[in-house]
RODO-2510 file (C-alpha; in nm, 4 decimals, decimal comma):
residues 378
     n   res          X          Y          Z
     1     x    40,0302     3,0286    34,7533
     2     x    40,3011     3,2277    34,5430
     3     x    40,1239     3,4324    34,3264
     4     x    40,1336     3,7617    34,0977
     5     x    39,9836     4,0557    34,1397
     6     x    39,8387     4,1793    33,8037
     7     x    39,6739     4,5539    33,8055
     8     x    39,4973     4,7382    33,4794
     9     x    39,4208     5,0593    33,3901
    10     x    39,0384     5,0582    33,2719
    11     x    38,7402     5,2943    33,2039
    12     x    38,5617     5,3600    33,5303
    13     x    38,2729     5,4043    33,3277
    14     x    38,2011     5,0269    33,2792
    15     x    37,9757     4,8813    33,5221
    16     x    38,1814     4,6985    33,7545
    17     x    37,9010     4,4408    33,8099
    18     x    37,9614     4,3773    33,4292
    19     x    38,3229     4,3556    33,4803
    20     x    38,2994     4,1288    33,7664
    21     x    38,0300     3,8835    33,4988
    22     x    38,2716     3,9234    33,2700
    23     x    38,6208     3,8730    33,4587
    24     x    38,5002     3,5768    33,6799
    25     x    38,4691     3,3663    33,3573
    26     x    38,8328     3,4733    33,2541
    27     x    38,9851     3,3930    33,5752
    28     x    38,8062     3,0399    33,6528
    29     x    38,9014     2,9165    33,2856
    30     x    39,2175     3,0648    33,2021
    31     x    39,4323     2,8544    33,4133
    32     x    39,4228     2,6097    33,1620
    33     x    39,7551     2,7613    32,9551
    34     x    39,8282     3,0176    33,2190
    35     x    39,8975     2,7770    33,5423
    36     x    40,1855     2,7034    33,6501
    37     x    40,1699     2,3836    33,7900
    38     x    40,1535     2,2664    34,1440
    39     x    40,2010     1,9496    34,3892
    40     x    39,9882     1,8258    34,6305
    41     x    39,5752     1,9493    34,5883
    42     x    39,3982     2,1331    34,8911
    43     x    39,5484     2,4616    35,0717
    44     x    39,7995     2,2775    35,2391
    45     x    39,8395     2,0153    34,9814
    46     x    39,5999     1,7969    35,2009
    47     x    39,5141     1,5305    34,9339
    48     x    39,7917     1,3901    34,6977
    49     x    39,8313     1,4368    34,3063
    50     x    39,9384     1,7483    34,1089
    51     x    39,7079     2,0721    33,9900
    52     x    39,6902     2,3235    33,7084
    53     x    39,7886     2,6292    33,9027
    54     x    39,9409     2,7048    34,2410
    55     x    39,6979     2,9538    34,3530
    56     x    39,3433     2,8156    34,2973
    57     x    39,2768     2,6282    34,6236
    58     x    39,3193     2,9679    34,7863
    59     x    39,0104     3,1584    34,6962
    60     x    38,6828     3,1028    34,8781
    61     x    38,4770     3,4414    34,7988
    62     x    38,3465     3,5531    34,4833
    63     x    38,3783     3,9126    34,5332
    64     x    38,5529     4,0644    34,8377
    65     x    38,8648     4,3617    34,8979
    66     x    39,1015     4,1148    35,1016
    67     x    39,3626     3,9540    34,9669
    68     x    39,5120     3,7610    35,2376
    69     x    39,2726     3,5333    35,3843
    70     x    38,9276     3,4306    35,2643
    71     x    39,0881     3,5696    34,8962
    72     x    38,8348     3,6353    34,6186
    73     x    38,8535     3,5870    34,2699
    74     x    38,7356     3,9401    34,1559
    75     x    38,9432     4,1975    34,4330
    76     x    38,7296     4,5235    34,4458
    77     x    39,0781     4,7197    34,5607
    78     x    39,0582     5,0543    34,3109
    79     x    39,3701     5,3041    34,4598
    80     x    39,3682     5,3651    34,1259
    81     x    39,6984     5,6007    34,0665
    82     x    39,5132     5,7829    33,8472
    83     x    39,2679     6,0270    33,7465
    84     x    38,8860     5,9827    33,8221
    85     x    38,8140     5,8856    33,4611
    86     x    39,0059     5,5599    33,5643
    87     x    38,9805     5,2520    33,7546
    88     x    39,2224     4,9836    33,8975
    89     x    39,1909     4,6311    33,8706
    90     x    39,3689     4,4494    34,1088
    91     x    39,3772     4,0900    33,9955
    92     x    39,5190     3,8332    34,2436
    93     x    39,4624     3,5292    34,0968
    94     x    39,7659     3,4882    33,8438
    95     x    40,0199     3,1923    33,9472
    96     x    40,3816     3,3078    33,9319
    97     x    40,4941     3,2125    33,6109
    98     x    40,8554     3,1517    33,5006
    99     x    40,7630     3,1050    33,0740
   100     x    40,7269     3,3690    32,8972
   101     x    40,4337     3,2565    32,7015
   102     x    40,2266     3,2046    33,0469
   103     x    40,3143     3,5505    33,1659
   104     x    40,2518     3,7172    32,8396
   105     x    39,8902     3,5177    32,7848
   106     x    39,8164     3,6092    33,1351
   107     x    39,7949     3,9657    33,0917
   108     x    39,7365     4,0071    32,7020
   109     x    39,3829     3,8030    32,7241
   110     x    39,3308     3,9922    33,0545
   111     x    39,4020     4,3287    32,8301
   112     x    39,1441     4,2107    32,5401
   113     x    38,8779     4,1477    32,7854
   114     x    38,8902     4,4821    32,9440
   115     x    38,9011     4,6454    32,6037
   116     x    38,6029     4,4328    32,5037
   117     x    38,4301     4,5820    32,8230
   118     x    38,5502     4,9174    32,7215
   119     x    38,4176     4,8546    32,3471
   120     x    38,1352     4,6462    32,3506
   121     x    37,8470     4,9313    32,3293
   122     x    38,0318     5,0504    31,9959
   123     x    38,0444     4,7312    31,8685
   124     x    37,6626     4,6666    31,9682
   125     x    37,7136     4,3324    32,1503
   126     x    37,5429     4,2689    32,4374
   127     x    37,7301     4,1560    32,6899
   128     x    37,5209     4,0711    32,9764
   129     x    37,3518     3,8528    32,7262
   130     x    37,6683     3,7129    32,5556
   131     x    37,7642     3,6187    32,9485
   132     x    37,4590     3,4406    32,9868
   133     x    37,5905     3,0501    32,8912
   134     x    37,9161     3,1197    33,0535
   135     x    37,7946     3,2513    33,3892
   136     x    37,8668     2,9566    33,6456
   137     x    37,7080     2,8076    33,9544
   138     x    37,9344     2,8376    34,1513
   139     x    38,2891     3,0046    34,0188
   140     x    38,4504     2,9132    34,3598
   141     x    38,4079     2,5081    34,3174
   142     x    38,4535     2,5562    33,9439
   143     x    38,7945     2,7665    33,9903
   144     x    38,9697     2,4694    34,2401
   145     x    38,7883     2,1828    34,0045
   146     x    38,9492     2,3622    33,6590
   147     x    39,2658     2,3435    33,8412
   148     x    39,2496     2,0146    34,0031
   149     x    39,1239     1,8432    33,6308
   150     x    39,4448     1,7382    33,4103
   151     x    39,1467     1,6084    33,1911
   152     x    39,1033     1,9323    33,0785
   153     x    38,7696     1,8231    33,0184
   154     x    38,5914     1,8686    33,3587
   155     x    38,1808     2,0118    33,2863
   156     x    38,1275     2,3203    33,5056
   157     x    37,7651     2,3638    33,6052
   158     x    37,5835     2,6574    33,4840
   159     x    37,3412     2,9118    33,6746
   160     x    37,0840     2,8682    33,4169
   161     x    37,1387     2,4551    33,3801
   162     x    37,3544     2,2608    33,1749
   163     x    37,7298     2,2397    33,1821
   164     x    38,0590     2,3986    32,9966
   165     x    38,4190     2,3455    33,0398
   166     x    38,7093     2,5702    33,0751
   167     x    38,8401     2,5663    32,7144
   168     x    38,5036     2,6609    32,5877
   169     x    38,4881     2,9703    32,7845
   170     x    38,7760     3,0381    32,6267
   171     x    38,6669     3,0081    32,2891
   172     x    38,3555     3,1871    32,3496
   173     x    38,5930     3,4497    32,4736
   174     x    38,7907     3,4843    32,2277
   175     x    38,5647     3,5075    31,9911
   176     x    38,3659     3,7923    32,1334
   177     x    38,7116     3,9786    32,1533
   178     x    38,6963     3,9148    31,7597
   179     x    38,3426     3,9819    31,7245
   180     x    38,4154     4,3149    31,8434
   181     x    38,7121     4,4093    31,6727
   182     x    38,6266     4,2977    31,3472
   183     x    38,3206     4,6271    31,3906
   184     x    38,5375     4,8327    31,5949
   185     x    38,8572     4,8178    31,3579
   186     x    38,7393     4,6627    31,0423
   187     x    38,8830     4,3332    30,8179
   188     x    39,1728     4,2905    30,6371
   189     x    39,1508     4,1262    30,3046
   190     x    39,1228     3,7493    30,4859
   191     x    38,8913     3,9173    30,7528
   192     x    39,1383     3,9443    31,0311
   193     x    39,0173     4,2132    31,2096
   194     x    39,2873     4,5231    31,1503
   195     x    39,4356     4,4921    31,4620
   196     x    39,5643     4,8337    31,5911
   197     x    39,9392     4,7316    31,6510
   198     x    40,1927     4,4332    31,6639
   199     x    40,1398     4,3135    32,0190
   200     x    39,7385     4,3254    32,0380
   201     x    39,7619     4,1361    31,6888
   202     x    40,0720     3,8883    31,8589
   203     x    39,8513     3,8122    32,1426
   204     x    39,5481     3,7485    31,9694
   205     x    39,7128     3,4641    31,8027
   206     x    39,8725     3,3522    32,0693
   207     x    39,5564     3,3445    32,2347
   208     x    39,4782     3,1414    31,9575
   209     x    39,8002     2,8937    31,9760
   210     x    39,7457     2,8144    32,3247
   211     x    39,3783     2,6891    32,2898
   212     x    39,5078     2,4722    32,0214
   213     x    39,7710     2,3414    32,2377
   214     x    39,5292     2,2535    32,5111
   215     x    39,3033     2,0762    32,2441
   216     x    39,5736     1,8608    32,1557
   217     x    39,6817     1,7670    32,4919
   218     x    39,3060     1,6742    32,6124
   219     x    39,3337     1,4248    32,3613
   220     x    39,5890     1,2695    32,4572
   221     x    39,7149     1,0304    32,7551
   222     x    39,9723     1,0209    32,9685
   223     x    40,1967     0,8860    32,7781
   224     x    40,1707     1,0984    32,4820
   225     x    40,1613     1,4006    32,6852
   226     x    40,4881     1,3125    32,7911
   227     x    40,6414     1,3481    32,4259
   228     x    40,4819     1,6939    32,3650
   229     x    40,8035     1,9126    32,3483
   230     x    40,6132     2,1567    32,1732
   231     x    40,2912     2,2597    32,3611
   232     x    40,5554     2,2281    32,6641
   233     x    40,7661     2,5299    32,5500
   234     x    40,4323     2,6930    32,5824
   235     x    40,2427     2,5384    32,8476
   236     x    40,4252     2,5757    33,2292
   237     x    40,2028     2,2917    33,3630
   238     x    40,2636     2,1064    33,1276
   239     x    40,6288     2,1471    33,1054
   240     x    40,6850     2,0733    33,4911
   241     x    40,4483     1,7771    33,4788
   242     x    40,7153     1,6508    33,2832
   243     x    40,9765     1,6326    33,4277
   244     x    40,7717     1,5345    33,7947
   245     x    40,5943     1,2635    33,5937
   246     x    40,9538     1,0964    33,4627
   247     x    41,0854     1,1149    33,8034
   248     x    40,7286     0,9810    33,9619
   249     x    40,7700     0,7045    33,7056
   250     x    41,1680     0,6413    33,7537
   251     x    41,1965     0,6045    34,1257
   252     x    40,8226     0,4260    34,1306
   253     x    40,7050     0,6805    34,3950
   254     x    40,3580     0,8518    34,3941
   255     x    40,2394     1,2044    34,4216
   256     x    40,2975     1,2430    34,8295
   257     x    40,6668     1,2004    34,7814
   258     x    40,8404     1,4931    34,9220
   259     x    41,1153     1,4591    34,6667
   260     x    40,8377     1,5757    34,4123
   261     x    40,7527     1,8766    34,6215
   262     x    41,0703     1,9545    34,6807
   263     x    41,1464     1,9793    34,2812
   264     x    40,8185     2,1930    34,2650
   265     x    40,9783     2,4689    34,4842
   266     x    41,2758     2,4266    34,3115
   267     x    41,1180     2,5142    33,9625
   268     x    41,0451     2,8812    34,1573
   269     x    41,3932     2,9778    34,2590
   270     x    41,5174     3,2687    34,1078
   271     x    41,9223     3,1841    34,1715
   272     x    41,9807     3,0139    33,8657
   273     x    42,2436     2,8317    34,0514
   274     x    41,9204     2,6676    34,2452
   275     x    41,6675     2,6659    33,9851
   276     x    41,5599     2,3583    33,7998
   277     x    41,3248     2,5636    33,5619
   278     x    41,6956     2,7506    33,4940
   279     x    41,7733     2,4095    33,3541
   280     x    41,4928     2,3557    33,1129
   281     x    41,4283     2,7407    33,0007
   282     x    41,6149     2,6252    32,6814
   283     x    41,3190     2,4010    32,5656
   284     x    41,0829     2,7193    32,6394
   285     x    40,9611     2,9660    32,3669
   286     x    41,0869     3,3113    32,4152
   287     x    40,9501     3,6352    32,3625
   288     x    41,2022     3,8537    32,5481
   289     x    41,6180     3,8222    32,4879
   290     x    41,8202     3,8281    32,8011
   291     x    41,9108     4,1540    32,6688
   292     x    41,6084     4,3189    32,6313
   293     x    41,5398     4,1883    33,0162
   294     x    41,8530     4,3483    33,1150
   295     x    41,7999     4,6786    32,9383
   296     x    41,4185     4,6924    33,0880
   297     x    41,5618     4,6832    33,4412
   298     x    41,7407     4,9962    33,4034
   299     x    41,5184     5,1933    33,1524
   300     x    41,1456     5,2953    33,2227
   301     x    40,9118     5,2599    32,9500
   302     x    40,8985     5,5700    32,7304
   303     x    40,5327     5,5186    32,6552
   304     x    40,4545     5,5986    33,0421
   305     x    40,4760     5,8895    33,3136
   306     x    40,7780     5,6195    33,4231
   307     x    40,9850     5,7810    33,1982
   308     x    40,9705     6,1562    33,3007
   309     x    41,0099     5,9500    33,6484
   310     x    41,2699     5,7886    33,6157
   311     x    41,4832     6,0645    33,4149
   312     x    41,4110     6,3159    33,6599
   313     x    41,5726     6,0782    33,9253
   314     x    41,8870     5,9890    33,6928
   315     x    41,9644     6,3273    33,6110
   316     x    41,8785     6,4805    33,9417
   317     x    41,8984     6,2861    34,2054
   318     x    41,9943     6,4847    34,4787
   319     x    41,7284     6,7417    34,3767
   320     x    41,4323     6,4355    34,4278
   321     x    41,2260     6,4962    34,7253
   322     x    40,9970     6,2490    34,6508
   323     x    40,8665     5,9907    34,3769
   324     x    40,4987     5,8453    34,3853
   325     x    40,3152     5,7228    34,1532
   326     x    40,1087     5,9959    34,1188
   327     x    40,3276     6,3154    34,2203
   328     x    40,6998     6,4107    34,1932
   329     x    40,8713     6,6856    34,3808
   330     x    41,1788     6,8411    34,3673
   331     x    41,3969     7,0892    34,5609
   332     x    41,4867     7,4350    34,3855
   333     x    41,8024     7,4419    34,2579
   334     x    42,1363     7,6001    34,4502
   335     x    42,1630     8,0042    34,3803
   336     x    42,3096     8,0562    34,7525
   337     x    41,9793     8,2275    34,7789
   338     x    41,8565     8,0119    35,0925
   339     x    41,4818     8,0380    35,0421
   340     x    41,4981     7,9000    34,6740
   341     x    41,7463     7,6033    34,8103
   342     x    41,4231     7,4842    35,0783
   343     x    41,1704     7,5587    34,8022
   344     x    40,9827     7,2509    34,6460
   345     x    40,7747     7,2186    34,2971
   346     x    40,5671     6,9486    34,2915
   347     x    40,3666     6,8034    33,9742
   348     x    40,0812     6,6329    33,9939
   349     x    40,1605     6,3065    33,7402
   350     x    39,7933     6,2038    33,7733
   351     x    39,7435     6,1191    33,4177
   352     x    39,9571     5,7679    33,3528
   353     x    39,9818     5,8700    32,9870
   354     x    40,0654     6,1898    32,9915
   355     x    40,4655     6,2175    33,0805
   356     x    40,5978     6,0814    32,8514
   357     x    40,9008     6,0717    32,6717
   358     x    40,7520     6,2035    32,3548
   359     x    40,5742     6,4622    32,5183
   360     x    40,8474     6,5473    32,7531
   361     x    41,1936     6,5304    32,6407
   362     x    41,1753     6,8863    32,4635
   363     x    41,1631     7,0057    32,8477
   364     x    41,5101     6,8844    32,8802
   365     x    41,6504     7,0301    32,6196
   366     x    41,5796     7,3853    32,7057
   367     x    41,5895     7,3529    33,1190
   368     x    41,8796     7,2111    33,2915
   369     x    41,7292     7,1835    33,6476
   370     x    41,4921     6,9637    33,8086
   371     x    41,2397     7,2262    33,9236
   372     x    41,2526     7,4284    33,6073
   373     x    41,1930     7,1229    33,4715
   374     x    40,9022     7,0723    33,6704
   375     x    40,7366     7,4016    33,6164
   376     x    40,8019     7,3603    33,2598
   377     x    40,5482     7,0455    33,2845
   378     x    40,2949     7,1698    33,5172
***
């Protein structure tokens, strides 16, 4: 059941009945280049064979706020960390991925579909109506049967008749996203839309690359999917079906061999000294150096309140009081005036986009104290 814990920042504004039509379809069909890959099918790997992602055979609910037994697909959690204008959503559906193409698809298409709820009345589309051929059944049964398909080709029953599958939810989905931005942020000359920055236009094609990937392995058997080096860098599932399927195949065993599951945990250590996915990373496509993952560990974003954070803390540490998400106090600083020592400032960091570094550094140039600091910013 390892999973990851995925939370956005979204309009409150946008019905969440709409967002839970809308999300639903995301989560059931996106497992198809975002899954990680998993032995044995059932909670407790009941029936043999080998699944799309780790975590679907652990939601029953549609819509619910637990997240440790009975899990839903859309949470309904909102501590949102924020101001009222703001919602959370806490997603709990996302496999723990160790490729860097998984992880970034997982939240990028999740980031697109929010904005499309967030945009949609600007761009005049209708979503309740767009959702119409894509609302399912039953998203439960169609979440573990998406998973438990290596197909990729499995028909989903519809509420109003008829049948999809998971990659065309995903095209449908993708092109709304497109649908929208091409009115919200107008065409380039070959009618891309004019994608506001690097990374929304990045994902958007990856987004792209990975249903193509998925095409080309639905058409294919076992055999051939065993040669695909390429959608492997970029598939997870597909990658550590590999190497299980050569091993199934070289020691003649089948799927209830506990030498399989053992490699499956394996794949998830973090040691690299115990990892087997440690092994294989260099046949993965990157999107991150080993640098740039070292570097993020010890520097906070500058583009969030996690910078004003985290330099108040560096600089002052013994000042700190306390650190929150959404508040940061400080003691005053030492004058041997004993009131001003047990004072505390505290500054209400509501607003995630607010304290940051551009908007904040100036502070530090003129005050040279953590409270100053602080009343500088309140």
């Amino acid at each position: 059941s390892w999973g990851t814990h995925e939370n956005y920042m979204m309009l409150r504004s946008v019905p969440f009945d709409l967002v839970t039509r809308l999300m639903t379809t995301h989560f059931v069909s996106r497992q198809i280049f975002i899954g990680s890959g998993r032995v044995g099918i059932g909670e407790h790997s009941e029936n043999a064979g080998y699944q799309l992602s780790q975590r679907a055979d652990y939601f029953h609910m549609k819509v619910g706020l637990q997240t440790t037994f009975d899990r839903p697909i859309i949470n309904t959690r909102d501590e949102s960390h924020s101001t009222d204008e703001y919602r959370r959503l806490h997603v709990i559906v996302g496999d723990a991925n160790r490729m860097d193409v998984p992880q970034a698809l997982k939240l990028g298409t999740t980031s697109m579909l929010l904005w499309l709820l967030e945009h949609a009345d600007m761009a005049e589309i209708d979503l309740n109506e767009a959702l119409e051929p894509l609302t399912l059944a039953d998203p439960v049964e169609a979440m573990h049967t998406v998973s438990h398909d290596l197909t990729l080709a499995a028909p989903l029953p519809l509420e109003t008749g008829g049948t999809t599958t998971a990659w065309q939810m995903q095209v449908t989905l993708r092109g709304l996203v497109y649908a929208a931005a091409a009115t919200v942020y107008g065409t380039d000359t070959s009618g891309e839309p004019a994608w506001p920055d690097r990374s929304t236009r990045n994902i958007m094609a990856m987004w792209g690359q990975a249903l193509a990937d998925v095409a080309t392995v639905r058409h294919a058997d076992d055999d051939g999917r065993l040669t695909m080096r390429e959608q492997a860098s970029r598939l997870e599932w597909l990658l550590k079906w590999q190497l299980l399927e050569k091993l199934r195949r070289k020691t003649g065993s089948d799927w209830t061999d506990r030498r399989l599951a053992a490699v499956d945990l394996k794949w998830a250590a973090l040691d690299p000294a115990d990892s087997i996915f440690t092994r294989l990373a260099e046949q993965t496509e990157r999107l991150v150096t080993d640098k740039q993952l070292a570097e993020a560990v010890g520097q906070a974003p500058a583009d969030t309140r996690a910078w004003l954070r985290a330099e108040i803390i560096r600089r002052f540490p013994e000042q700190v009081v306390a650190a929150s998400w959404s508040h940061l106090t400080v003691r005053g600083e030492s004058s041997g005036d004993e009131n001003v020592e047990n004072s505390m400032v505290s500054l209400d960091m509501s607003n995630p986009l607010k304290f940051t570094e551009s908007l904040c550094s100036e502070a530090f140039e003129h005050v040279h104290t953590a409270s100053g600091i602080v009343e500088s910013l309140r």
